[in-house]
C-alpha positions in Angstrom: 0.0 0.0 0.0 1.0 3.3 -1.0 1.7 5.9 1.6 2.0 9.7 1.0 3.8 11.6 3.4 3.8 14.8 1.5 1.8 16.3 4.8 5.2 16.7 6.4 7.0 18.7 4.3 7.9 22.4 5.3 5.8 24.4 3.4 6.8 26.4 0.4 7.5 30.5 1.6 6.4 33.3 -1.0 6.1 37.0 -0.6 2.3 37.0 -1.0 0.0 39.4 -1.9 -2.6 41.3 0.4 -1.0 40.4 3.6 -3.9 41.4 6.1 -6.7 40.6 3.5 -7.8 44.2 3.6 -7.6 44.5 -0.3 -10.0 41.7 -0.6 -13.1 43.6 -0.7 -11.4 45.8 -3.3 -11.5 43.3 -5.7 -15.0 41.7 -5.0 -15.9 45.6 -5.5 -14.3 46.0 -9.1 -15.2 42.6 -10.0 -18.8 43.6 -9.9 -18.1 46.9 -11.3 -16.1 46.1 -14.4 -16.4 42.1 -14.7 -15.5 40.9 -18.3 -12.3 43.1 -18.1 -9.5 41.9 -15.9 -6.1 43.0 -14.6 -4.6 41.3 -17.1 -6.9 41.3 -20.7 -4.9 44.6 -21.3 -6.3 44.3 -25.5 -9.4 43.9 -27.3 -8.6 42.2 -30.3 -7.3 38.9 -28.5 -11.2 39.3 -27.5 -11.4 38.4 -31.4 -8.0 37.0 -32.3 -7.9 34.0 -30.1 -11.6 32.3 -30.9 -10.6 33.1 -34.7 -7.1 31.1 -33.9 -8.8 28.2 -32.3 -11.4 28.7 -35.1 -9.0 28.6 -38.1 -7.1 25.7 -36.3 -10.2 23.6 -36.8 -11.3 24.5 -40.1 -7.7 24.0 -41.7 -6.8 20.8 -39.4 -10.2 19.1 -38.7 -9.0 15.5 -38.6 -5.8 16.6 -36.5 -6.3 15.5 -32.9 -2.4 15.6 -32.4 -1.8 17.7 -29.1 2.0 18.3 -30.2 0.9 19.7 -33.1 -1.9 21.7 -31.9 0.1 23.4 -29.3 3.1 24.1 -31.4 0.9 25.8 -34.0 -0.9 27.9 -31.5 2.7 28.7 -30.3 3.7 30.0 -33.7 0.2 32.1 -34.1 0.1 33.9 -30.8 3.8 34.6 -31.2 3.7 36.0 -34.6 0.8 38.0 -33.6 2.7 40.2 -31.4 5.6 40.1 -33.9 2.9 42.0 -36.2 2.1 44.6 -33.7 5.4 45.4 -32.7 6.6 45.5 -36.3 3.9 47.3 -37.3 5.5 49.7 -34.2 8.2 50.1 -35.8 7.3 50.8 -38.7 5.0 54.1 -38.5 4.4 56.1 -35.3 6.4 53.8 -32.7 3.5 54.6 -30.0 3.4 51.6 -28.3 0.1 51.7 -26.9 -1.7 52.1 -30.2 0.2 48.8 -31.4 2.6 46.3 -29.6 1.9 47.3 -25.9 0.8 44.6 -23.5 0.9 42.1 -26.3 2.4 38.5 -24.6 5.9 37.7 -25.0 6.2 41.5 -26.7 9.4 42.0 -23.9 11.6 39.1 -25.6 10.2 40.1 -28.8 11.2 43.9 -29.0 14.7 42.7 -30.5 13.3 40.2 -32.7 11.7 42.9 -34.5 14.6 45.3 -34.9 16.8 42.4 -36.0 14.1 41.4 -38.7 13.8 44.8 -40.1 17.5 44.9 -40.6 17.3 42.1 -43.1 17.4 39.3 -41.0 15.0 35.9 -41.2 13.6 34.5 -38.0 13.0 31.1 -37.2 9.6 30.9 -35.2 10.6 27.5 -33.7 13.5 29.8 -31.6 10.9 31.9 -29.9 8.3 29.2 -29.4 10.1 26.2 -28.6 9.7 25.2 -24.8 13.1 24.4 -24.4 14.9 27.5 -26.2 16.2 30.5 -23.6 14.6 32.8 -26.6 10.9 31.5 -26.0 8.6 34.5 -26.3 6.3 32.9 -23.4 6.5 30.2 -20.9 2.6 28.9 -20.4 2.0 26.4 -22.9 -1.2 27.8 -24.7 0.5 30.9 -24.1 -1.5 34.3 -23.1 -4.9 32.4 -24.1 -4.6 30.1 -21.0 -2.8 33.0 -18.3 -4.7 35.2 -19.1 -7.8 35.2 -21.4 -9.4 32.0 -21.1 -11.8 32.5 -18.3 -12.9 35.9 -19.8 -13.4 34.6 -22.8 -15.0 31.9 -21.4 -17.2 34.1 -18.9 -18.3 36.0 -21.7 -19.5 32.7 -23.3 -17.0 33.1 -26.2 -15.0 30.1 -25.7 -15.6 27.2 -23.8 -12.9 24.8 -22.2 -12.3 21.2 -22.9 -10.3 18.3 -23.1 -6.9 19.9 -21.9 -4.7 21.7 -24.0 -8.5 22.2 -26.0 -10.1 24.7 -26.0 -13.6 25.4 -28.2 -15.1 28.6 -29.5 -19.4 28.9 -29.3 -21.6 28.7 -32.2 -23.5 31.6 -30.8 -20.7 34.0 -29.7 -17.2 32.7 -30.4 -18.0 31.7 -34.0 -19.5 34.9 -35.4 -16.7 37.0 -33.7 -14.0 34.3 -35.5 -15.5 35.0 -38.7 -15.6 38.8 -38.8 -11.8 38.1 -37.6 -11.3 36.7 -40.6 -13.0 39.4 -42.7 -10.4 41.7 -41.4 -7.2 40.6 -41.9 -5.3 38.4 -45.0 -5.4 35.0 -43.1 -3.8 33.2 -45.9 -0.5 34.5 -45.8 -0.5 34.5 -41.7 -1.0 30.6 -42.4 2.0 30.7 -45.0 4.5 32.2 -42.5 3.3 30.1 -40.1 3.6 26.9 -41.6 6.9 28.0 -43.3 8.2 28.7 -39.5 9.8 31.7 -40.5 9.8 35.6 -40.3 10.6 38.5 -42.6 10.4 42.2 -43.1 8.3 42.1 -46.4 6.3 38.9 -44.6 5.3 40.8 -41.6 4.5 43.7 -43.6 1.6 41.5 -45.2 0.1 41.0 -42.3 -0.1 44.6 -40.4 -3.6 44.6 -40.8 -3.7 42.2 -37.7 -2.1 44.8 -35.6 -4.5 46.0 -33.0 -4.5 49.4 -33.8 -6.6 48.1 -36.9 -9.7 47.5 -35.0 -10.6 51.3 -34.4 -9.8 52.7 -37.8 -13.3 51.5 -39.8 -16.4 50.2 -38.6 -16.0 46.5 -39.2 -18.4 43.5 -38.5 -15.3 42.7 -35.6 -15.7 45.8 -33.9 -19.2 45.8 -34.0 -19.4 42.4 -32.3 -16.8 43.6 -29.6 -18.7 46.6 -28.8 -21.7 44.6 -28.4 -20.0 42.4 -25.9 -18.2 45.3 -24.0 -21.3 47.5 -23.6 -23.7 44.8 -24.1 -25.7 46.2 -26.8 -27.9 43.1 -27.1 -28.2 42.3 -23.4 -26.8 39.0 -23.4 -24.7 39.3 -19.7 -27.5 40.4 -17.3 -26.3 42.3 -14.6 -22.9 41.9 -15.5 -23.2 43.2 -18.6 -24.9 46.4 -17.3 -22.2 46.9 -14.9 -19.5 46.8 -17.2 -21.6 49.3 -19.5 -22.2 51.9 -17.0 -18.5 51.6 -15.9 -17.5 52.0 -19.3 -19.5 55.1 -19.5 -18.5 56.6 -16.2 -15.1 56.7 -17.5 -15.8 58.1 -20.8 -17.7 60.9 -18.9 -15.4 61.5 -17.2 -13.0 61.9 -19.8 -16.0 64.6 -22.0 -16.0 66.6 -18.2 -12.0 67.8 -17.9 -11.4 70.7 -19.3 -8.7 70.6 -22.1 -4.9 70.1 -20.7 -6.1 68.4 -17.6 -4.1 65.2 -18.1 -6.5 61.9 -17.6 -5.7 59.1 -15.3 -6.1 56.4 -12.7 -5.7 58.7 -9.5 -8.3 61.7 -11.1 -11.0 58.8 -11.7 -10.7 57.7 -8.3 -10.6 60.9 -6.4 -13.6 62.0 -8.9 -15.7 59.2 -8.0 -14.8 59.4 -4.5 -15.8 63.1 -4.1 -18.2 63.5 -6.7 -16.6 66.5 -7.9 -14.5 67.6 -10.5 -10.7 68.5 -9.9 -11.9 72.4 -9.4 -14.2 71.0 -6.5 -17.1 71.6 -9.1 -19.6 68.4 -8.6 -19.8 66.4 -11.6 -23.0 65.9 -13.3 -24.0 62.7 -14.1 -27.0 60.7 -15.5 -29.3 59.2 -13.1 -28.9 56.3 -14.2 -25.0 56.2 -13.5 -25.3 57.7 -9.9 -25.2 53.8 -8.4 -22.3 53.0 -10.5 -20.7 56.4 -8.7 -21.3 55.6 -5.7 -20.4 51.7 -6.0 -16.7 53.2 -7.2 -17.0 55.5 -4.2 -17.1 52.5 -1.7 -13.9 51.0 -3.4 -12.1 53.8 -3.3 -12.9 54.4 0.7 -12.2 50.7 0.9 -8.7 50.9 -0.9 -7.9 54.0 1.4 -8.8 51.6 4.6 -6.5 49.1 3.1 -3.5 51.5 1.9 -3.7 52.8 6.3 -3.3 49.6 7.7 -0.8 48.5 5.4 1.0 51.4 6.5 0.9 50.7 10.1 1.1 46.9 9.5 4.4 47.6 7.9 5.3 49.9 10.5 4.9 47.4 12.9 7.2 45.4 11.2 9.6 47.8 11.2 9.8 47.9 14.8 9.9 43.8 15.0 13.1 44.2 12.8 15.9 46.2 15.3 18.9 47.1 13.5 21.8 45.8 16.1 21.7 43.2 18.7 21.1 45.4 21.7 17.8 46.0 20.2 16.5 42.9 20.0 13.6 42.6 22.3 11.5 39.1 22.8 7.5 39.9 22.5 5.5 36.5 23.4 2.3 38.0 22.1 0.9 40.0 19.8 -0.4 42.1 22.5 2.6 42.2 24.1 4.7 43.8 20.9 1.6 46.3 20.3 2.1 47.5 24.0 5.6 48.1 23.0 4.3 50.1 19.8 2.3 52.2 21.5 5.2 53.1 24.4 7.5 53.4 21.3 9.2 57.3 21.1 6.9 57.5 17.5 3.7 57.2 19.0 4.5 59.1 22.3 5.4 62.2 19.6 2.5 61.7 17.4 0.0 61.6 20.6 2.0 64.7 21.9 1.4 66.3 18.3 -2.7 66.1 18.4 -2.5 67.7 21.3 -5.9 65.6 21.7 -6.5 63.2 25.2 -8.6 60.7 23.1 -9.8 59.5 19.6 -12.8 61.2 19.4 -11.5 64.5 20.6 -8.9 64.1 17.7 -11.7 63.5 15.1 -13.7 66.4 16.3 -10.6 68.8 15.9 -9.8 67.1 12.4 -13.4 68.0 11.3 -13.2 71.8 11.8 -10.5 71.7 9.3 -11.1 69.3 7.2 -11.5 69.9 3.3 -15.2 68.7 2.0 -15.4 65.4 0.4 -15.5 67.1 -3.3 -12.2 69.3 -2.3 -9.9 66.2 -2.9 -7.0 68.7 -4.3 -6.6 70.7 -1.5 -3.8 69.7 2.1 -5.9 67.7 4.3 -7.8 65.7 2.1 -7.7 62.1 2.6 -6.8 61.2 -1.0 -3.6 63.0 -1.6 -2.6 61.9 2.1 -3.2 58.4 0.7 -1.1 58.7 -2.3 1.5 61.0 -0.4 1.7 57.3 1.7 2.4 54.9 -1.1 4.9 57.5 -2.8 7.1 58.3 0.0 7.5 54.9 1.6 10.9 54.3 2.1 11.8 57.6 2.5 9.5 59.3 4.5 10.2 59.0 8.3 8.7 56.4 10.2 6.8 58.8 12.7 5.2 61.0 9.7 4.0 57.9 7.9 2.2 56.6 11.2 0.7 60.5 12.0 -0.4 60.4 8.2 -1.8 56.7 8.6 -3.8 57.4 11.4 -5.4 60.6 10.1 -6.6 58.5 7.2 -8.3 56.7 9.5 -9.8 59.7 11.4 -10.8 60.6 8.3 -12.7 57.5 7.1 -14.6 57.5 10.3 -15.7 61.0 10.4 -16.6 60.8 6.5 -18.7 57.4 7.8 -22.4 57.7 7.5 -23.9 55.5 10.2 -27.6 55.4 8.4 -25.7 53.9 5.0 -24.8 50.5 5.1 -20.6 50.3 4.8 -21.1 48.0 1.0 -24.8 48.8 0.3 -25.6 48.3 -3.5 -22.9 46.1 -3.6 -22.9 42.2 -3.9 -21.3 41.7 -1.0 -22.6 39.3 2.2 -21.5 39.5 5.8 -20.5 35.6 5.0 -18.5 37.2 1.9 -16.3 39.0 4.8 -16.0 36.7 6.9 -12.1 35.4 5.8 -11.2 39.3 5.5 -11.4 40.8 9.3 -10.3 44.3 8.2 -13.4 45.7 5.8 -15.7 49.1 5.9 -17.6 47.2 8.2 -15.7 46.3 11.4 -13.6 49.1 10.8 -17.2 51.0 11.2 -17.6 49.1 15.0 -14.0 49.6 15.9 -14.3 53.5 15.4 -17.0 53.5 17.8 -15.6 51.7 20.0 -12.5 53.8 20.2 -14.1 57.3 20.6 -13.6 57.5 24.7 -10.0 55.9 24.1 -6.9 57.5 24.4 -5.0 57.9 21.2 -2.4 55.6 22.1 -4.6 53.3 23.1 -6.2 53.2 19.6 -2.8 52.8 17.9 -2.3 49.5 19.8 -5.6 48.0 19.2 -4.8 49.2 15.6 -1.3 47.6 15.6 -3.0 43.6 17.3 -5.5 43.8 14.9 -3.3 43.9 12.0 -1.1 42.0 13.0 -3.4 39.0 14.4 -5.4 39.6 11.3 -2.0 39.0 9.4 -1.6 35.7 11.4 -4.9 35.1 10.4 -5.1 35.1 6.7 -1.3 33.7 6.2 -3.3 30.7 8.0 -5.6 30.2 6.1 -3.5 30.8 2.9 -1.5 28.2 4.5 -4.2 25.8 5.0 -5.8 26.7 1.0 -2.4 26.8 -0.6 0.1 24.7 1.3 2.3 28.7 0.8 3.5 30.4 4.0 3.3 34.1 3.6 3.9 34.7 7.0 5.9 38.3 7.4 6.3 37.2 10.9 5.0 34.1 13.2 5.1 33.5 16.6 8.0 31.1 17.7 9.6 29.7 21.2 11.8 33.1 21.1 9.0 35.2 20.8 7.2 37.3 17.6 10.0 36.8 14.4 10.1 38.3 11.3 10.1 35.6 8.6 12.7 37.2 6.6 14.0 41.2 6.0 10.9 41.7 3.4 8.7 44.2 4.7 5.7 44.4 2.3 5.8 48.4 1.5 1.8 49.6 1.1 0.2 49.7 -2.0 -3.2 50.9 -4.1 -4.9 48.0 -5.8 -5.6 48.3 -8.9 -9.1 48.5 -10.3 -9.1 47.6 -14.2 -9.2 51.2 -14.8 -5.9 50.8 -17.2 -7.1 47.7 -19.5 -10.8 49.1 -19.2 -9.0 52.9 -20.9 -7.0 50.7 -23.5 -9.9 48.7 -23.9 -11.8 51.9 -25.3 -8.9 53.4 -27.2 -8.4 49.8 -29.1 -12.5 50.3 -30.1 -11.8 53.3 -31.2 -14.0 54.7 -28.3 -11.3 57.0 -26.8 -8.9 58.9 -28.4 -5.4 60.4 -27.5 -3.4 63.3 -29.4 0.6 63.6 -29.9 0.1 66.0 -26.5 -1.2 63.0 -24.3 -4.7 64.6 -24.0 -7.6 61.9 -24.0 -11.3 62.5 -25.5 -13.7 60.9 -27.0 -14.5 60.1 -30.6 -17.7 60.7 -32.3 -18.3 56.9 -31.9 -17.4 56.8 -28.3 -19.8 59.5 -27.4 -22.6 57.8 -29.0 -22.4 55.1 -27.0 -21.8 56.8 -23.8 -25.4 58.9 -24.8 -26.3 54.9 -25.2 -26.1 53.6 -22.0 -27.9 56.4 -20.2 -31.1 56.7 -23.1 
C-alpha cells in the first residue's frame, strides 16, 4: 500500500499578496463593477484573435487531434501576432500603446523585430520552442490560458475542454471568429506560419492584424466587440450592465475635464470618490449612472482603509526588525509587541502632536479643518494623504508615515455615515467578509468603540488587529495553498520576522488601465501627440447609449 507523506513537508515561503486581507473587498468591488475586463486582458482584439485562432485551427486541421501539433501551432500564431504589432510599431508612429503594448511575450520580442527589419530571417521555432532561452512565453497555450481564457470563457466566447483544447461557441465565439477573418489576410499569416519563419516584407503583409486596426473603420469585428463590452444586445444580465455603466462613467469623465487636464487612474478615483471635478465643481451625471458612482466611491474608501493599515502593519514590522543586537527585544504575544508600539518614542510624539487626550476629541478637531469630500486637491484631504503614503514609503520618516496613517483613519470614520450600510448596492454578504477581518464594516464598530479611548490606546488596538489579522489570513493561505506568507510568526523566542521583506503599502488596482485601452483599441477613446484623451464621435454615442 502506498503511503503519502507529503503532509510533512515544510511548506513552500512566498512574498504574498494582500497580507492582512484588507484588499479583498477591493477586488469583490471592481469585479462587480467592471467584470469581463480583468487586470490582465490589457487588448481587445485577443477578445477576437484568439476564438478566430482556435477557429482557423479547426477548419484547416479538422482531422488533427495531435496535441503536439496543436500546441506548437498555436505557439507560432500567438507569437507572430505580437511580432505583427510590434513590427507594425516600428514601422510608423512607434506609440506603443496604439500597437505592440501589453501584447504577450512582446518584452523578448522587441529585439526580434529590430533584427528582422535589418534584413534578418527569424526562425519561429527559436521563440516558441519550450526548451529554447529565446521562447517568447513560458505557459504552454500561451497568453490564451494565463490570461484570457476565463474571460473569454465568462463572456460565453469560448468554452474549455479536453486539456490543452479549447472550443469557441456557435452563438458567440463563431461569429466573432468570422468577422476576424474578414479583417485581416489569413492566408499569408498561415503561409509564415507553416513555413516557420519571419521576414520584413512577410510581416508587412500581415499589419492589418495589428491591433490598432480594430478602431480605424467600422468592421463587423468591432461591431461584435462593442456589443460584448457594452452589451448592446443584453446578453450578460447584470454583469453586462455593470461593465456598461462603468464603461461610460469613465468616458464621462473623460468629455468633463477641461482641455490640458491630463487623464488618469488617480483623477478617476478621487472624482468618483468626491463627486466633484478637480476644481471641487460636482460632476453631473446621469441618473442612471449615480449607483455606479457611488459603488466606485465605496472602493475607493475601501482601498484607502486598506493603503492605512498596510502602512501601520508595515510599521509594525519595522519595529519587530531592530537594527543591532542590543535592540532585540522578545515579544511573546501579539499584545505584548503592540504594547511596545504604542510606548514606542513615534507614538509618544504623534500623541503629543494632536494635542488631543482621546480618539474622538482628535476626530472632532480634524473636522473643523477638514477639506469637503468634493475638495480632494486641497492639504488635508484624505486622497492626496493616501497617495502622499504609497509615494514616500521608504523615504519618509517612520513617525510622519504613522501620523499620516492614522489621520486617514480619522478621516474614514468622520466621513462614515452610520444610516448607510458600509457596501450597500454592492454584492457583498456579511459571510463574503468573513475570511477578510479588516473591511468598511468592522472598521465602522472599531471606530465607535475607540471614541472615549486615548490615542495611544487606539494605535495599539490598531497595531493587534493587524497584526493578528496577518496571522490570520497567512493561515488560512497556508491551509488553501500549502504557501507560507507569513511576514512574521510566533516562535519559542517570541514574535520573528520571517525574513528582512517588509511588504511596502500599495493601491490595488481597479481595471481602470485595461478598461482605458480597452476603449482606445474600439476606437472609443482617443489620444493626441500632446497626451490629451477625449472621445471620438463613436465613443460618445455610446456613452449617450447607455444612459437613453
Amino acid at each position: 500500500m502506498k503511503v503519502d507523506t507529503a503532509w510533512v513537508e515544510p511548506p513552500y515561503s512566498i512574498g504574498g499578496l494582500d497580507h492582512l486581507g484588507a484588499q479583498a473587498p477591493c477586488v469583490l468591488i471592481y469585479g462587480q463593477l467592471l467584470p469581463g475586463i480583468t487586470n490582465v486582458t490589457d487588448r481587445a482584439r485577443y477578445y477576437s484573435f484568439y476564438p478566430w485562432l482556435i477557429w482557423s485551427l479547426a477548419q484547416r486541421f479538422p482531422d488533427d487531434e495531435d496535441e503536439i501539433s496543436f500546441v506548437e501551432r498555436f505557439r507560432r500564431a500567438d507569437c507572430l501576432f505580437t511580432l505583427i504589432a510590434e513590427h507594425h510599431a516600428q514601422c510608423t508612429d512607434k506609440i506603443s500603446e496604439r500597437h505592440g503594448a501589453a501584447m504577450v511575450g512582446r518584452q523578448k520580442l522587441v529585439s526580434a523585430v529590430q533584427r528582422v527589419r535589418s534584413g534578418e530571417t527569424l526562425k519561429l521555432v527559436k521563440f516558441t520552442a519550450n526548451d529554447s532561452a529565446d521562447r517568447y512565453f513560458m505557459n504552454r497555450m500561451g497568453g490564451l490560458s494565463q490570461y484570457y481564457a476565463g474571460t473569454l470563457a465568462d463572456l460565453r466566447v469560448l468554452e474549455g475542454g479536453r486539456k490543452p483544447w479549447f472550443r469557441f461557441t456557435k452563438e458567440v465565439g463563431k461569429p466573432i471568429a468570422e468577422a476576424f477573418d474578414a479583417s485581416v489576410p489569413s492566408e499569408p499569416f498561415w503561409d509564415i506560419l507553416e513555413r516557420g519563419e519571419v521576414t520584413d516584407a512577410g510581416l508587412r503583409q500581415l499589419h492589418a492584424f495589428c491591433p490598432c486596426h480594430l478602431r480605424n473603420a467600422v468592421s463587423s469585428e468591432r461591431e461584435q466587440l462593442i456589443d460584448i463590452y457594452f452589451d448592446r444586445q443584453r446578453e450578460y444580465g447584470e454583469e453586462g450592465i455593470q461593465r456598461k455603466r462603468s464603461l461610460a462613467l469613465i468616458q464621462r469623465l473623460i468629455g468633463s475635464l477641461s482641455p490640458g487636464f491630463e487623464f488618469g487612474e488617480y483623477v478617476f478615483r478621487a472624482t468618483v470618490y468626491g463627486n466633484a471635478l478637480p476644481d471641487a465643481t460636482s460632476w453631473s451625471i446621469p441618473a442612471d449612472l449615480t449607483s455606479t458612482r457611488e459603488n466606485w466611491a465605496i472602493y475607493v474608501r475601501n482601498d484607502l482603509l486598506s493603503v492605512a493599515v498596510q502602512t501601520i502593519f508595515a510599521l509594525a514590522l519595522n519595529k519587530l526588525s531592530p537594527q543591532t543586537t542590543g535592540e532585540r527585544y522578545v515579544y511573546a504575544t501579539v499584545e505584548a509587541f503592540a504594547k511596545a508600539f504604542e510606548e514606542s518614542d513615534h507614538v509618544a510624539g504623534f500623541v503629543a502632536d494632536t494635542g488631543c487626550a482621546t480618539f474622538g476629541a482628535w476626530l472632532l478637531n480634524i473636522e473643523s479643518a477638514l477639506p469637503a469630500l468634493g475638495e480632494w486637491s486641497a492639504d488635508g484631504h484624505e486622497m492626496p494623504l493616501a497617495q502622499d503614503i504609497v509615494s514616500s514609503w521608504g523615504r519618509a520618516s517612520d513617525s510622519a508615515l504613522l501620523a499620516s496613517a492614522m489621520r486617514v483613519l480619522a478621516i474614514l470614520a468622520i466621513r462614515d455615515d452610520p444610516n448607510r450600510a458600509p457596501y450597500k448596492g454592492l454584492a457583498i454578504t456579511p459571510q463574503a467578509l468573513q475570511d477578510y477581518p479588516i473591511n468598511l464594516d468592522t472598521f465602522r464598530r472599531k471606530a465607535a468603540a475607540w471614541s472615549e479611548m486615548p490615542l495611544g490606546d487606539v494605535v495599539y488596538e490598531v497595531v493587534a488587529w493587524c497584526m493578528n489579522t496577518h496571522l490570520r489570513v497567512s493561515l488560512r493561505k497556508l491551509h488553501r495553498t500549502s504557501s507560507a506568507t507569513f511576514r512574521f510568526r510566533p516562535s519559542e523566542l517570541g514574535l520573528q520576522l520571517t525574513d528582512g521583506n517588509i511588504p511596502a503599502p500599495s493601491n490595488t488596482r481597479p481595471r481602470f488601465r485595461q478598461a482605458v485601452q480597452i476603449l482606445m483599441d474600439i476606437g472609443a477613446v482617443v489620444r493626441d501627440d500632446n497626451k490629451q484623451m477625449s472621445l471620438s464621435a463613436e465613443g460618445k454615442q455610446l456613452m449617450e447609449a447607455v444612459s437613453a
